[in-house]
C-alpha positions as CSV (number, residue, x, y, z in Angstrom):
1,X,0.0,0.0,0.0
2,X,2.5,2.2,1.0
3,X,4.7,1.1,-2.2
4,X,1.6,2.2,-4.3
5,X,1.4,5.6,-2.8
6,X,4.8,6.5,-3.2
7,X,4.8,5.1,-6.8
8,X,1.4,7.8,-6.9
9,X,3.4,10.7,-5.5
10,X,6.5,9.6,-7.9
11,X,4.0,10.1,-10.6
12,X,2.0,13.1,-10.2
13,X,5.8,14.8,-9.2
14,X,7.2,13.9,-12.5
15,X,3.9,14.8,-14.7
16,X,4.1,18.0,-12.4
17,X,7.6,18.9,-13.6
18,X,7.0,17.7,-17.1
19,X,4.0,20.4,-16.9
20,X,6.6,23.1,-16.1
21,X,9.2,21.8,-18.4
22,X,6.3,22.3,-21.2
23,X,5.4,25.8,-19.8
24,X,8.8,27.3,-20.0
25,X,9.5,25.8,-23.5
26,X,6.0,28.0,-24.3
27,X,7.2,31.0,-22.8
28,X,10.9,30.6,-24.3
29,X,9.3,30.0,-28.0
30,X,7.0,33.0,-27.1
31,X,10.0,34.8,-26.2
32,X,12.0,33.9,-29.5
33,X,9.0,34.9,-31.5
34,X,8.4,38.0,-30.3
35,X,12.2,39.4,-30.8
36,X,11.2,38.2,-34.7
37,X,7.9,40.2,-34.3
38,X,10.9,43.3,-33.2
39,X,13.7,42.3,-35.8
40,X,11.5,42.3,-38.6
41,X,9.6,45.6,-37.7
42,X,12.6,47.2,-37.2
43,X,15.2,46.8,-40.6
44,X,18.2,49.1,-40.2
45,X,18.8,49.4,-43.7
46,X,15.9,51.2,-44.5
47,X,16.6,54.3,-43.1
48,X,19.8,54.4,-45.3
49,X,19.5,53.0,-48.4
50,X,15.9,53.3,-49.0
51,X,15.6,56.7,-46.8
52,X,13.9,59.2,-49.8
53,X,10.7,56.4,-49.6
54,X,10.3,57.0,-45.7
55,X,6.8,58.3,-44.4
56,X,6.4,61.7,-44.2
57,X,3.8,64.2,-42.5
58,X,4.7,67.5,-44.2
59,X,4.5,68.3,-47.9
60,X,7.3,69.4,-50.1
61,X,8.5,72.9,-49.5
62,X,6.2,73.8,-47.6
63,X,6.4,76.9,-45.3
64,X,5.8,76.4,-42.2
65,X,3.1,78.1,-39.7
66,X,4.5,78.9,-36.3
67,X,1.7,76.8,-34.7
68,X,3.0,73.9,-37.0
69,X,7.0,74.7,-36.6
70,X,6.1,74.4,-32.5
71,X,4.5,70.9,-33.0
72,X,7.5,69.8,-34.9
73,X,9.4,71.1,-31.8
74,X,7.5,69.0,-29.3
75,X,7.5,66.4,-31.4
76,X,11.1,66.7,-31.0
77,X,11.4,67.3,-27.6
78,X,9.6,64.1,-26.7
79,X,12.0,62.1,-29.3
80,X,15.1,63.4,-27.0
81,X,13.7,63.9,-23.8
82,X,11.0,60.6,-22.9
83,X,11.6,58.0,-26.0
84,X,15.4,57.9,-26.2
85,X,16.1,57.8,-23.1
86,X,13.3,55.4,-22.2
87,X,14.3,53.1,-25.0
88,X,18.1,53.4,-23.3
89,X,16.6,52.1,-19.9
90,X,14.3,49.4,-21.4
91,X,17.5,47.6,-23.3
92,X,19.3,48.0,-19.9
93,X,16.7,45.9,-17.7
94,X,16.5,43.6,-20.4
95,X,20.0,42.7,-20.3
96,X,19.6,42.7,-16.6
97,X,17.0,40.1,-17.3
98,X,18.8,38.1,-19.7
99,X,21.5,36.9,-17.1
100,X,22.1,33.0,-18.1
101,X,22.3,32.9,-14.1
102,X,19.2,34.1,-13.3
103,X,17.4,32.1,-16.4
104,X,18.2,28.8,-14.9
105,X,17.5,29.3,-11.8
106,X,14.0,31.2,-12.1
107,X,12.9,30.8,-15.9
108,X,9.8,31.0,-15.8
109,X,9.0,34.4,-14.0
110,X,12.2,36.1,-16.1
111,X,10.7,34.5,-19.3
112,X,7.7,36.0,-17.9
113,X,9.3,39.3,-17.7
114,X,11.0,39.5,-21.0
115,X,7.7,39.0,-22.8
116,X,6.6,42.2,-20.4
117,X,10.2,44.2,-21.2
118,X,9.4,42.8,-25.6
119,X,5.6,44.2,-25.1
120,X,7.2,47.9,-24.2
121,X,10.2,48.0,-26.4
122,X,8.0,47.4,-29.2
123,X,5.4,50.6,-27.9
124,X,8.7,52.8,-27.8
125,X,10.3,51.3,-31.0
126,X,6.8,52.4,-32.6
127,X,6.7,55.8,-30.6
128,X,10.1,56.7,-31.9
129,X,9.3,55.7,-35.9
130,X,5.7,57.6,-35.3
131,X,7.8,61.2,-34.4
132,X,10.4,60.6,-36.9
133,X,7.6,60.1,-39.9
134,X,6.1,63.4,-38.0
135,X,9.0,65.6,-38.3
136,X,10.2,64.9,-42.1
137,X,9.2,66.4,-44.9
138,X,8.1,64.9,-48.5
139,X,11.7,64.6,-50.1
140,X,12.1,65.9,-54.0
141,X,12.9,63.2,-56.7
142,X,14.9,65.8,-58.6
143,X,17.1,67.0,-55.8
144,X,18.4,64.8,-52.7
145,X,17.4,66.5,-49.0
146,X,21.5,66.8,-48.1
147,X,21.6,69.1,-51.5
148,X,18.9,71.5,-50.8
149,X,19.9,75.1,-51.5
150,X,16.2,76.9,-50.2
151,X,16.0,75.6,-47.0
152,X,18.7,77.6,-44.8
153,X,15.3,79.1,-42.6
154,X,13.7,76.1,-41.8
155,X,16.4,75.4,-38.1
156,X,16.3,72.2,-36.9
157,X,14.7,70.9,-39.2
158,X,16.5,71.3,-42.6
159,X,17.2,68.2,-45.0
160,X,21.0,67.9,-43.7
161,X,19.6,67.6,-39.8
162,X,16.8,65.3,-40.7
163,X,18.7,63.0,-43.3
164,X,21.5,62.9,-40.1
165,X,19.0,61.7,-37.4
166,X,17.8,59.1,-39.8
167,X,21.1,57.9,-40.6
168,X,22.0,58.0,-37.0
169,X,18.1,56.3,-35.8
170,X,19.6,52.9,-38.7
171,X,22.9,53.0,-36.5
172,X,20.5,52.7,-33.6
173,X,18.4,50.2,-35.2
174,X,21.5,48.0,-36.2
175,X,22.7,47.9,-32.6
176,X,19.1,47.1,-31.1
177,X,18.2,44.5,-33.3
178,X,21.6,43.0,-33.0
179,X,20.9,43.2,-29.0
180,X,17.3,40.7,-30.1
181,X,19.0,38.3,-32.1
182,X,22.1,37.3,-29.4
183,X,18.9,37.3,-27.0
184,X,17.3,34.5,-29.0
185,X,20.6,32.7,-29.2
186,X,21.2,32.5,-25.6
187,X,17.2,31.4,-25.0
188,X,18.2,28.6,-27.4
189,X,21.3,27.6,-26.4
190,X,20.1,27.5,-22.4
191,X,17.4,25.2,-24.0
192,X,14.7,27.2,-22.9
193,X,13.1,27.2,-26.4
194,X,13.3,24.9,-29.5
195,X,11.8,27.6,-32.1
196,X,13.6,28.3,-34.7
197,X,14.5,32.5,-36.1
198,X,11.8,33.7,-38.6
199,X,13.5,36.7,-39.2
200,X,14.5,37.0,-42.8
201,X,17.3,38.5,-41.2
202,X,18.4,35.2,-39.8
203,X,22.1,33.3,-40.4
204,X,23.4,29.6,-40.4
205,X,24.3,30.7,-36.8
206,X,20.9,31.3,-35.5
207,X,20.5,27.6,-36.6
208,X,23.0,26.0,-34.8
209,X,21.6,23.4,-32.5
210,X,24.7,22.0,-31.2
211,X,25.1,21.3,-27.3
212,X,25.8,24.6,-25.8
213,X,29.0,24.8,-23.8
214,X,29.6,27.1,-20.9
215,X,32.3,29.2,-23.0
216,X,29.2,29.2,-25.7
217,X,26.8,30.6,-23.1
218,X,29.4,33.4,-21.8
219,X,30.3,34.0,-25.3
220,X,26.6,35.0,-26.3
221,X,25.8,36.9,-23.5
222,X,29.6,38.8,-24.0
223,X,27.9,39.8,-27.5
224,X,25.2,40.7,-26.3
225,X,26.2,42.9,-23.7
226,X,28.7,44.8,-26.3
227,X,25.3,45.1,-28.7
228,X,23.4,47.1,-25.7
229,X,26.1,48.9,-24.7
230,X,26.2,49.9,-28.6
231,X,22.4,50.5,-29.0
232,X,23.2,52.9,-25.5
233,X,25.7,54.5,-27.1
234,X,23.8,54.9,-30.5
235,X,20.7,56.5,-28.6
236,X,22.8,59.0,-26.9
237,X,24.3,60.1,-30.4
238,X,20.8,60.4,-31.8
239,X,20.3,62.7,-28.7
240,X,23.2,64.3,-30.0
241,X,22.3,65.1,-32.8
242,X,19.0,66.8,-32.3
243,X,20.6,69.1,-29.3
244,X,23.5,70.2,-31.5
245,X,24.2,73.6,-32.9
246,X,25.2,73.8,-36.8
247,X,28.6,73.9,-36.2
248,X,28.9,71.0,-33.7
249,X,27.4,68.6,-36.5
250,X,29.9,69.7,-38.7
251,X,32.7,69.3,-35.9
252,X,31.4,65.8,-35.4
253,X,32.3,64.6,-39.2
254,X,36.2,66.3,-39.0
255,X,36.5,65.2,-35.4
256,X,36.1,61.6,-37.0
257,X,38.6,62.7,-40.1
258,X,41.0,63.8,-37.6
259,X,41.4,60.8,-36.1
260,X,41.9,58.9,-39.6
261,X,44.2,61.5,-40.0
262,X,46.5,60.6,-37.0
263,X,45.9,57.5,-37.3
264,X,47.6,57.0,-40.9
265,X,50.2,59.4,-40.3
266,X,51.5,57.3,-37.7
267,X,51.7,54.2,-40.1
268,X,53.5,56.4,-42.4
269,X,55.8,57.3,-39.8
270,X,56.5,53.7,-38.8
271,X,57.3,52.7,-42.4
272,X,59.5,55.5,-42.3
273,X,61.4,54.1,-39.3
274,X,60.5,57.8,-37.0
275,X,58.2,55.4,-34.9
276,X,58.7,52.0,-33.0
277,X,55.2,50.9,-31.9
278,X,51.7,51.5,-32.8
279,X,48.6,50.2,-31.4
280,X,46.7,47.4,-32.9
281,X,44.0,49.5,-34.8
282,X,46.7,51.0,-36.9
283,X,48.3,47.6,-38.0
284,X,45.1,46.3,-39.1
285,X,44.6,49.3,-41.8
286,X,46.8,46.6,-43.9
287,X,45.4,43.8,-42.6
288,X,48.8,42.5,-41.9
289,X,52.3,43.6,-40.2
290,X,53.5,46.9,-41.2
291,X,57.1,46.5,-43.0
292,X,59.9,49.5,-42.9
293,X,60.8,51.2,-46.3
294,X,64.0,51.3,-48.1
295,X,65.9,53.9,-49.5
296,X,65.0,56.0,-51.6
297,X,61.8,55.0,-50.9
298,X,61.8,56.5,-47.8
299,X,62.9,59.9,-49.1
300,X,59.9,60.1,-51.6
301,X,57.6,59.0,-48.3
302,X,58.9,61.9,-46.3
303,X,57.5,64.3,-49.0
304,X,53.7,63.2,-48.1
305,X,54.3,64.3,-44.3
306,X,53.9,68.0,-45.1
307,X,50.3,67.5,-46.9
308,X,49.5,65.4,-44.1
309,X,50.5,67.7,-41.6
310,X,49.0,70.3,-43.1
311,X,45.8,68.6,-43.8
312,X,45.5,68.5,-40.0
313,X,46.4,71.6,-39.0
314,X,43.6,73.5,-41.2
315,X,41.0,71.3,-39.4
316,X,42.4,72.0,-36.1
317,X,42.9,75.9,-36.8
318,X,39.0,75.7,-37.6
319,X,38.0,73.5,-34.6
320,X,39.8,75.6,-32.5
321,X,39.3,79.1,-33.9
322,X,37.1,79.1,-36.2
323,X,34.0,76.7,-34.7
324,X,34.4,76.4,-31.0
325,X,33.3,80.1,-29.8
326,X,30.1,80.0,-27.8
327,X,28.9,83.0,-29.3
328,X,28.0,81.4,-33.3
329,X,24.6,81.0,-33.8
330,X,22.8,77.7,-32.7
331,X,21.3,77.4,-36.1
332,X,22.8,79.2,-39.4
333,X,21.1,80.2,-42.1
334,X,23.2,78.1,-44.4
335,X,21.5,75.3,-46.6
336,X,21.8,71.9,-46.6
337,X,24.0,71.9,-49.8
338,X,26.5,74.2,-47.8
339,X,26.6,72.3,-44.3
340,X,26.6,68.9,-46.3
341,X,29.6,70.4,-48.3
342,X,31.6,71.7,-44.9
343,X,30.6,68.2,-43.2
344,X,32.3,66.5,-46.1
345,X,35.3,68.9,-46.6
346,X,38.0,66.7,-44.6
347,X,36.3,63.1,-46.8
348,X,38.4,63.9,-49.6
349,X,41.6,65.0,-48.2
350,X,41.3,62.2,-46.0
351,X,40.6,59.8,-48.6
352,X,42.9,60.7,-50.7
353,X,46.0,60.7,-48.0
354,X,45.1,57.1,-46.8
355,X,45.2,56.0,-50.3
356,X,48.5,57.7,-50.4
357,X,49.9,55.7,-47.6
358,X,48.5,52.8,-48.9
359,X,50.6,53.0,-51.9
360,X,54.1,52.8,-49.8
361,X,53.1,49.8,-48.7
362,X,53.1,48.0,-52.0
363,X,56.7,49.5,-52.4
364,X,57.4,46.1,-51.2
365,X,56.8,44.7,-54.8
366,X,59.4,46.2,-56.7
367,X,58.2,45.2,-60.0
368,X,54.8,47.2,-58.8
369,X,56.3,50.1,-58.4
370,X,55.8,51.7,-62.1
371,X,51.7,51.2,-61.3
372,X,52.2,52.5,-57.9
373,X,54.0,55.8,-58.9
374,X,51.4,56.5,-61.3
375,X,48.4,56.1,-58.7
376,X,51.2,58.6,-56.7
377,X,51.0,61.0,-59.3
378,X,47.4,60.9,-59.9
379,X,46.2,60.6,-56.4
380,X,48.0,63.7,-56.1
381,X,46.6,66.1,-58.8
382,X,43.2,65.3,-57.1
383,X,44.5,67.1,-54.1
384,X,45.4,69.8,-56.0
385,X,41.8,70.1,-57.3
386,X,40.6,69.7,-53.5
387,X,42.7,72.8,-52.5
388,X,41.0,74.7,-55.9
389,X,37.7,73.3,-55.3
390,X,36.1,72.4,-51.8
391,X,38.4,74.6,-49.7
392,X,37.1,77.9,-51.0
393,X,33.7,76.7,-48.9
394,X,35.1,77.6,-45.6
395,X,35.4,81.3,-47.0
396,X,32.0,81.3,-48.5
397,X,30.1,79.5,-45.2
398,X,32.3,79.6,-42.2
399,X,34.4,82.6,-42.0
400,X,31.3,84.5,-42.2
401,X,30.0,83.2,-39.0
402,X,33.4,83.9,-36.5
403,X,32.3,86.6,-34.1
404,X,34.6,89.6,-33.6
405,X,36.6,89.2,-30.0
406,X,37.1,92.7,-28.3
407,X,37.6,94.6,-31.1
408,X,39.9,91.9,-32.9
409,X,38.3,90.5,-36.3
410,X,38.5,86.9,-36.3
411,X,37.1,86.7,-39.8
412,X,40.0,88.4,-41.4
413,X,42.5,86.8,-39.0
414,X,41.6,83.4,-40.7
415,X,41.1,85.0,-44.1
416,X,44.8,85.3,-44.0
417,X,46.0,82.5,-42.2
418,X,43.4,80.4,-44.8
419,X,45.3,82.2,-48.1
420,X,48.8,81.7,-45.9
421,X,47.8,77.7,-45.5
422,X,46.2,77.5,-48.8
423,X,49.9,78.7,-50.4
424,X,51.8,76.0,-48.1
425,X,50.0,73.5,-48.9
426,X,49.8,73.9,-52.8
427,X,54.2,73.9,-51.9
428,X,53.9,71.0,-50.1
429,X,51.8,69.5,-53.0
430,X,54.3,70.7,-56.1
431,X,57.3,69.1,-53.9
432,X,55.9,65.6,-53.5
433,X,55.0,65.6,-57.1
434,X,58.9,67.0,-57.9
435,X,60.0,63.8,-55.5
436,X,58.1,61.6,-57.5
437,X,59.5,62.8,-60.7
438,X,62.7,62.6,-59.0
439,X,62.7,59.1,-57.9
440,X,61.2,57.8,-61.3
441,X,64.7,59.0,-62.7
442,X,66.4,57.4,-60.0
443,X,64.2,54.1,-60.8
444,X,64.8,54.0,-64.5
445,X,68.6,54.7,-63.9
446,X,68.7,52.2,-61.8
447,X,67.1,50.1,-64.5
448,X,69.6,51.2,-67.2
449,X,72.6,50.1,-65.2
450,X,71.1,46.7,-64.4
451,X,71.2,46.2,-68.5
């Protein structure tokens, strides 16, 4: 009797826990689904590639009532004030939540509150879509919103500003959705679900169904810590964005060319042999280990430090003199055309000098060296035409903006030092391609003597 009862208890215990078992595996499938349902609400690409077919509430060129310019304001507001940061806290608690620790040993109630945590990012992923659609404007086929010339009176909310915060809302997408998809790997991969990614979005590797190892499990929830901490930092940047003046949007595209900047300059300067160590970041620019040059290689490489140099000192002169005084206007009346053209000033330069670099280290293959000397040369008369082309802008757009300082005209002051700079580096341009000619004499003598 007493054998039957405890084969009865045995029983109803192990149907009990098979119940559970089943209940979690619900909850963990319903979990998996719904960061699909997020994943494929919420594509990244589409506010990049596809951003001129975006929903819009305002018609094209339209001018703008002041009761409708303070609803776009509001609208704003809300976006950085309640819905950024609220979206910053939500991803927070639900990494909090997805702690493989806390899964296993309570899954059901933190399965519980995921679905809750899925529920509200989804309200304030819809919330911040709904204000964006609100504040832009119908775009014009014939003329992209970053090239608009007319629209210099319309503040905060001009093509170059709105096209930005879309661009920067896809970086914040990328990050987020990135944040859902390790969150359905490490549901799988604690067993807590068997359902398979919908998301068209979906890899071989949200797939795998191999036992999950400890290092797996740490691994996941490593990546998915780095993708909130990302989506945080992409948030923050949207709120950026929308509290910054003219100027400091412009400042936050040369900051970034700055760096580049450095950043090569050093490699040339370790080819060079003038530095001994760099960090990792600056190695991997070749993708492999950075090799000295020979002579007279390293003579024609010493040339490109001037334009380099120079190339950072104008962006520095303006950061520092030209676009850091408190007393420029928050919002200038330039166009879109003209901050999108300042924005992009350093690109080419930039561009141009890494390619430069680049070149020096094919110097490796002599029997290259013929095609690399022409890409030199080439690569070079570009940065003339930068010099004759784009750098006129900060004249036309910038200048015009420096505040006098206690009876001292700034303008003028960097009038002249822009013709002064503009003169060096057209020198410093002429005497890397004179080097070049130089050392193609040098090559082909060399090659005479070898016959």
């Amino acid at each position: 009797m007493q054998d039957s009862l405890a084969s009865d208890e045995d029983s109803e215990t192990s149907t009990s826990s098979s119940s559970e078992s089943e209940e979690e595996q619900q909850q963990g499938d319903w979990v998996v689904l719904g960061f699909d349902r997020l994943r494929e609400n919420y594509v990244p690409d589409k506010y990049r590639d596809y951003a001129h077919m975006l929903p819009h509430r305002w018609g094209k060129d339209k001018d703008f009532h002041p009761d409708e310019l303070d609803l776009r304001k509001d609208i704003s507001n809300r976006l950085r004030s309640n819905l950024l940061p609220q979206l910053r806290q939500q991803l927070s608690i639900l990494s909090e939540y997805l702690d493989p620790t806390r899964l296993e040993i309570e899954p059901e109630s933190t399965l519980e509150l995921i679905l809750d945590k899925q529920s509200e990012l989804y309200t304030t992923l819809h919330q911040i879509v709904d204000a964006l659609n609100n504040l832009r404007s119908e775009s014009d086929p014939l003329v992209e919103s970053l090239e608009r010339e007319d629209d210099g009176h319309l503040k905060e909310f001009k093509g170059f500003r709105m096209v930005g915060l879309d661009n920067r809302f896809g970086d914040l997408l990328q990050a987020t959705t990135s944040v859902f998809k390790q969150s359905q790997k490490l549901i799988r991969k604690l067993e807590l679900s068997t359902q398979d990614s919908q998301s068209p979005s979906s890899d071989s590797s949200d797939l795998d169904e191999s036992p999950a190892t400890p290092a797996d499990i740490a691994w996941i929830r490593e990546q998915m810590i780095d993708s909130t901490r990302c989506s945080d930092e992409a948030a923050r940047c949207m709120i950026e964005w929308i509290e910054g003046s003219d100027t400091q949007l412009i400042q936050y595209f040369w900051n970034h060319s700055l760096c580049f900047i450095d950043r090569r300059m050093r490699v040339l300067l370790k080819m060079i042999g003038l530095l001994a160590d760099l960090e990792g970041d600056d190695d991997a620019f070749f993708g492999c280990a950075i090799t000295s040059l020979r002579e007279p290689d390293i003579q024609l490489a010493l040339q490109l430090l001037p334009i380099m140099k120079l190339s950072r000192l104008l962006f520095k002169k303006l950061l520092n003199n030209g676009m850091n005084s408190k007393r420029l206007p928050f919002y200038t009346n330039m166009s879109s055309s003209q901050l999108t053209n300042l924005s992009n000033l350093p690109d080419e330069v930039t561009g141009r000098v890494s390619y430069l670099v680049s070149q020096f280290k094919l110097f490796d293959y002599r029997f290259s060296i013929p095609g690399n000397i022409d890409n030199l040369r080439f690569t070079t008369r570009m940065l003339e035409d930068w010099l004759e082309s784009k750098v006129p802008c900060v004249s036309l757009y910038l200048l015009p903006l420096s505040p006098d300082t206690d009876g001292f005209s700034t303008q003028n002051h960097l009038k002249d030092w822009l013709k002064i700079w503009s003169t060096q580096f057209g020198v410093a341009i002429q005497n890397f391609l004179d080097a070049i000619n130089l050392y193609v004499d040098i090559w082909n003598s060399s090659i005479s003597l070898r016959q």
